[in-house]
Each structure stands twice: as C-alpha cells, then as structure tokens.
Phi, psi and omega in degrees: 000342219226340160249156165219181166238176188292168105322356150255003168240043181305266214314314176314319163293338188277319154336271181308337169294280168344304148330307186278301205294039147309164162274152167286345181299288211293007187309139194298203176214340148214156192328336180282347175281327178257024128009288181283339173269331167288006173250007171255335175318304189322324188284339190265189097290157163220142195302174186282272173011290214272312221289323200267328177267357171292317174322310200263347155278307188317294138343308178283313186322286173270007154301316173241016147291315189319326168314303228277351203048065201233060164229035182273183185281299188242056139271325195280343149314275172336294146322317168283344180276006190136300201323197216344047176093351212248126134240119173290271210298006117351293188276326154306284184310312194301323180280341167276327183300302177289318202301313166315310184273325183326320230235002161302292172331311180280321144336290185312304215264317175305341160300330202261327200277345167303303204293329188316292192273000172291327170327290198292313179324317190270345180272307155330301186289319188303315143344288185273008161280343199288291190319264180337353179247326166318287191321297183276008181273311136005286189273335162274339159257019135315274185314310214281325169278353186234358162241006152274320172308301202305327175298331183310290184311317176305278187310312156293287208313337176266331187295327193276032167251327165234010163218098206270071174194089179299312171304278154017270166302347174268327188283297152342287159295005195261305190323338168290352151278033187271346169297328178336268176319311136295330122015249167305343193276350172274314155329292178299335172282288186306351181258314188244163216267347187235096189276121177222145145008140146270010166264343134333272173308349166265336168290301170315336165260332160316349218252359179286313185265011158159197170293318166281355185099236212215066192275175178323322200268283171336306170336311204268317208263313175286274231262353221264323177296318176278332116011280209285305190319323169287337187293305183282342175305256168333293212273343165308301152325300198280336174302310164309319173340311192281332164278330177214156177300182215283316203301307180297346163307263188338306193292301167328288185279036162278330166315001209269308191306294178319354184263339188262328132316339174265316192270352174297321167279350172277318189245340159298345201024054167311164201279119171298132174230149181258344188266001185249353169235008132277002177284345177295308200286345159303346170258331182272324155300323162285347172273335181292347216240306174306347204262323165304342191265339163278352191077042161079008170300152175277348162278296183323331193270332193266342194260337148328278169329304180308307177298331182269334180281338152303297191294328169298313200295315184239046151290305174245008165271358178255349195275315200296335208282301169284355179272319197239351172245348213003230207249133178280177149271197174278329195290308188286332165334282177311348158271326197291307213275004207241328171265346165292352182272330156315300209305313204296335201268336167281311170239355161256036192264312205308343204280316177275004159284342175281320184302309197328287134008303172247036164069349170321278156281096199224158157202145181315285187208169179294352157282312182307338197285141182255116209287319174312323172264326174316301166308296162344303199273351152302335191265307178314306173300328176306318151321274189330271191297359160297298183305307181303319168307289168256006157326318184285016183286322201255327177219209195253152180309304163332300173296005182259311190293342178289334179292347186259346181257352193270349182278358178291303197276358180290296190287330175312324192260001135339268168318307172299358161243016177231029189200167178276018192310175178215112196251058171290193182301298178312294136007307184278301189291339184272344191272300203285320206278345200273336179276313166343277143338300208299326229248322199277340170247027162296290182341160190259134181327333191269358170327322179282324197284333180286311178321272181324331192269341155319309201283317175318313143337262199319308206291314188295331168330297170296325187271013184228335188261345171290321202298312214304334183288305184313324173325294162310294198309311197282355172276319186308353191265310208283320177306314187324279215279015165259345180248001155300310180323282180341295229290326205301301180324312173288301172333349198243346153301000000 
C-alpha cells in the first residue's frame, strides 16, 4: 500500500518487492550482502505521506539508538529497507494510534476509579450511620431494661408491706402477658408493607409449632411446661423479695446466665469454652460469698436459695426452649409468651384461690389490695420482656444483657437509702465477683481468636514501623554524599 512502482521497471520492481520481503532469520551483517537490492532501490518510490513519517521515525530511531550505539550507515539502511522487522510507518500509525486512544482508557479508568470510590464512601457513611442508630438505639434500650427491672424489682418490694402475696402477683402479672401479640400485630401493621389479617397472621406464626398449628396436644406438651417453668421463675424471684434486699436479688439472679452455660453445655452439647466456665465458677463463688456477708441467717440462707432456684428455673426454660422449639421469629415468640398466659389464665387462677382459702395468701378485703402498684409492676415487667425479647431488631444482644447487670448498683443505691443494708467487704467483693462472671459470658465464641488478630496487628505494626526509621536514617547518607559530588568535581577542575 504504501509502495508503488515505475511502469517500465515492472520485473524490477517486483524483484525488489521479493527482496524487501526476505525473512528477518536471514539478515545479512554487511552492506555487501545487500548490494543488489540497494541498486533496486532507484526503482522504487514513496508516497509523501509515509516519507514525513519515515523521517520521523528515522530520527526517533536514532535518537534512541544513539545510547546503544546503532548509529552506523548501514544499520540505519538496513532498518529502512525492512530487515529485522522494522516498518517504520507502521510503528508510526501504531503511536499515533495508541497516542489517540490511549487517553480514553485513562479517562475510563479515573471515572470508574471515582465512582469506585464515591460506592465506597457512600457505603461507609451508610455503614457508620447504620452502626449509630445501633449504638443509640443501643443505650436506650440498655436504660429501658435496667429501670423496668430495677422498678420492677422497687416496686414488689413496696408492694409486699401491704400486700403480703407473691403468687398473687405472679399470677396476676404473667396474665398481661396476653398483650404480646396483639401487640406485635400493631407493629405489624404500622411496618410492613404487605398488611394481613389478624387471623392471617396468627395462622401463620402458629406454623412454629408444627405442621398442624397450635393444636390441643401441642398446647398440653409445648406450651403447658414452659407455663410452669414461668410461673415459678416469677414467684421464686418475687418470694426471695421478701426474704433479703433487693440488691443481693438482682445480683444473685444474674447467676441464670452461668447456669444456662453449664446446661447448654450438658444437653445441648455447645462448644467448651474455658473463660465461660471460669465465669461459672466466679458465680457459684459469689453465691457463697453472699451467703456468707449476712452470716449463715435462715432468711439470708432461705432468700438465697429462692434466687438461686429462680435463676435455675430460668435457666432452663431457655435451654429447653431452644431443644424443643429452637429460634422464634418476633411473631412467634409474641404468640408463644401470649399463650402462656391462655395457659396461665386457665390452670393456675386455681392455685391462688386456694393459697386465698387457706389463708396462705390472705387480705380482709378487695380495698386494701393496692391496684396501682400491682399494675405498676405489670407493665413494668411487661416492658422488661418486651426490651428483652424484641430488642435485638433494633440493637445488639450484648447492649441488652448489660441492662440486667446495670439494675444491680440501680438497686444498691436504693436499697442505701431505704433499708438497713451493710454494704461490708464480703458483700462487696461477692457483687463484683458475680458481675464478672456476668460480663465474662457476654463475650463471643470468637473471641480468643480476634484477640490474636489484634495482637498479630500490633507486632506487624511494630516490625513496620523500626525498618521505615532505619529507611530515613540511611536515605539521609546517599543525599549527604550526590550533594558533596558536584562541589569534589568542580574542585578538581
């Protein structure tokens, strides 16, 4: 394309086309070997076009052969007649080609590395906002689980001066759990966006206890068990009220998480951890120690007892809860706690009629019962185990569980000003060791394992930051001695 010929030099020319087209395996090594094709040279022509870019290739050539020393006459022949490969106006058009396109690419890829990093920028913000609405969402239902216990907790304790009937009261607040559900079906409607029945929605979370719903028999084996196990949970708890102050409750019956780790781990066969069965022993060590700061009284030893027989209780309503039910949704859950309350309002009404009857539980008359804290301590609870329940939608399982050890030191400063408590050594040292422990089965399985990737972090840290010093120090020589050079030289002129 780029060569043509004369019209009286045809064979020659085609000759000399037969030539230039040699392989590059055979080039010669000195001009006398191409001899007959530089006396075909005469015959050929080249257009103007490719003559301005052969200059200029010709030129660039040997501009950056001259380091190489490719700057005799007939390399530079050579080169132009073809040999080792060389098309100069080739080699032109590609650098013009790439000089044209080249600047797209780069184009492409800073758009693209923007948008990349505007993705990540926005994926961040999105990130720590998401984290910031945990966190406070976080702190609010922290406080909202550590002043419904601790009110909880206030509050039967005043109540029971003038109304001496826990079971009563236990009975009494668990029928409020029949709100659960409607509830949540108000949740549900103001939230989601495909609004069902409240007869939809109850078939549908019925479907936790099997294939058939939420029949007679299921009713008597699922729900009837877990009933009793809440019934005694509560009335154990509220009964130690009456035997010892509020504090050593609360603190005591923090032991239920270590307890629910020892049976998880017997019947569940859960994963062994060793800092989780020194948060046990740290708990079974703080109930001796409590038992011990009053000195062996049969109320202190029997209000103990209770607590720890609280703290068992619901311990295992939680283990059994995952063997035989494993993990609810929000719906069902809130149906599940809505039928203990069927259960509670159907086979345990009989039971305080009786305590009533035989004089266990008595008061004179239906004036005296005081409705206001009774309700009180319903709702209060009823909050607690909502924030217990459903919290974790909004925030992390951890920030919940802190609210049950933060109603301890709530109740402590209570108790000092409205009880005669003594807040000795023993006492003291049995509250921090039993919160220990608490804090200590907070932790995550994974835990040992992040701790290494921390500690591995610092060291490479450390190891990266001695070369980089040495680095300075020793970049600092060779300039000392490229700004010395100059002066030795001019000195030696």
């Amino acid at each position: 394309m780029g060569i043509r010929e004369f019209p009286n030099g045809s064979a020659r020319g085609k000759a000399a086309t037969l030539g230039m087209r040699r392989s590059p395996d055979v080039s010669p090594r000195r001009l006398s070997d191409i001899s007959p094709q530089l006396r075909q040279l005469k015959y050929l022509v080249v257009d103007e076009a490719i003559k301005e870019d052969l200059k200029w290739s010709r030129s660039v050539e040997d501009l950056t052969s001259a380091s190489v020393g490719l700057t005799s006459i007939e390399e530079r022949i050579l080169r132009i007649t073809g040999y080792y490969g060389y098309q100069p106006w080739a080699a032109s058009y590609k650098r013009d080609e790439h000089s044209r396109e080249s600047p797209a690419p780069a184009e492409a890829q800073m758009q693209a590395g923007a948008e990349g990093s505007g993705r990540v920028n926005r994926c961040c913000w999105k990130c720590s906002v998401t984290q910031l609405k945990k966190i406070f969402w976080g702190v609010a239902v922290v406080l909202g689980v550590c002043s419904s216990w601790s009110g909880s907790t206030q509050l039967a304790k005043l109540t029971f001066k003038k109304f001496d009937a826990p079971f009563t009261l236990t009975w009494f607040a668990t029928n409020w759990n029949f709100l659960f559900f409607p509830l949540y079906y108000l949740g549900h409607v103001f939230k989601s966006a495909e609004k069902q029945s409240p007869k939809q929605r109850y078939r549908e979370c019925c479907r936790f206890f099997g294939d058939n719903g939420l029949t007679l028999k299921v009713f008597f084996t699922k729900a009837a068990p877990f009933g009793v196990l809440w019934t005694l949970t509560n009335y154990l708890y509220l009964h130690a009220i009456k035997k010892i102050n509020t504090t050593d409750v609360s603190v005591l019956f923090c032991c239920n998480k270590a307890f629910v780790f020892l049976l998880s781990w017997i019947v569940l066969r859960d994963r062994f951890m060793g800092v989780r069965i020194v948060a046990a022993i740290f708990a079974i060590a703080g109930i001796v120690m409590m038992t011990y700061a009053d000195g062996f009284h049969s109320h202190s030893v029997i209000g103990i007892a209770l607590v720890v027989g609280s703290a068992s209780m619901s311990a295992l309503y939680k283990v059994l809860f995952k063997l035989l039910l494993g993990s609810a949704k929000f719906g069902e859950a809130a149906l599940f706690l809505s039928v203990l309350a069927v259960f509670n309002v159907l086979f345990v009404t009989c039971i305080p009629v009786i305590l009533y009857f035989t004089k266990v539980e008595y008061w004179s008359s239906f004036d005296i019962i005081p409705w206001g804290n009774l309700c009180g301590f319903s709702i209060l609870l009823l909050t607690f185990n909502i924030l217990l329940n459903f919290g974790i939608a909004i925030t992390y399982p951890t920030l919940i569980s802190l609210g049950i050890v933060l109603s301890v030191p709530v109740n402590a400063v209570v108790d000092h000003y409205t009880s005669e408590i003594v807040f000795n050594s023993v006492r003291v040292i049995a509250i921090i060791i039993i919160g220990l422990g608490f804090l200590l089965l907070l932790l995550p399985e994974e835990w040992d394992v992040w701790v290494i990737k921390l500690l591995t972090r610092l060291k490479v840290r450390k190891k990266e930051e001695i070369p980089e010093g040495n680095g300075d120090i020793a970049s600092g020589l060779p300039n000392k001695s490229r700004r010395t050079r100059p002066s030795m030289s001019s000195f030696a002129h």
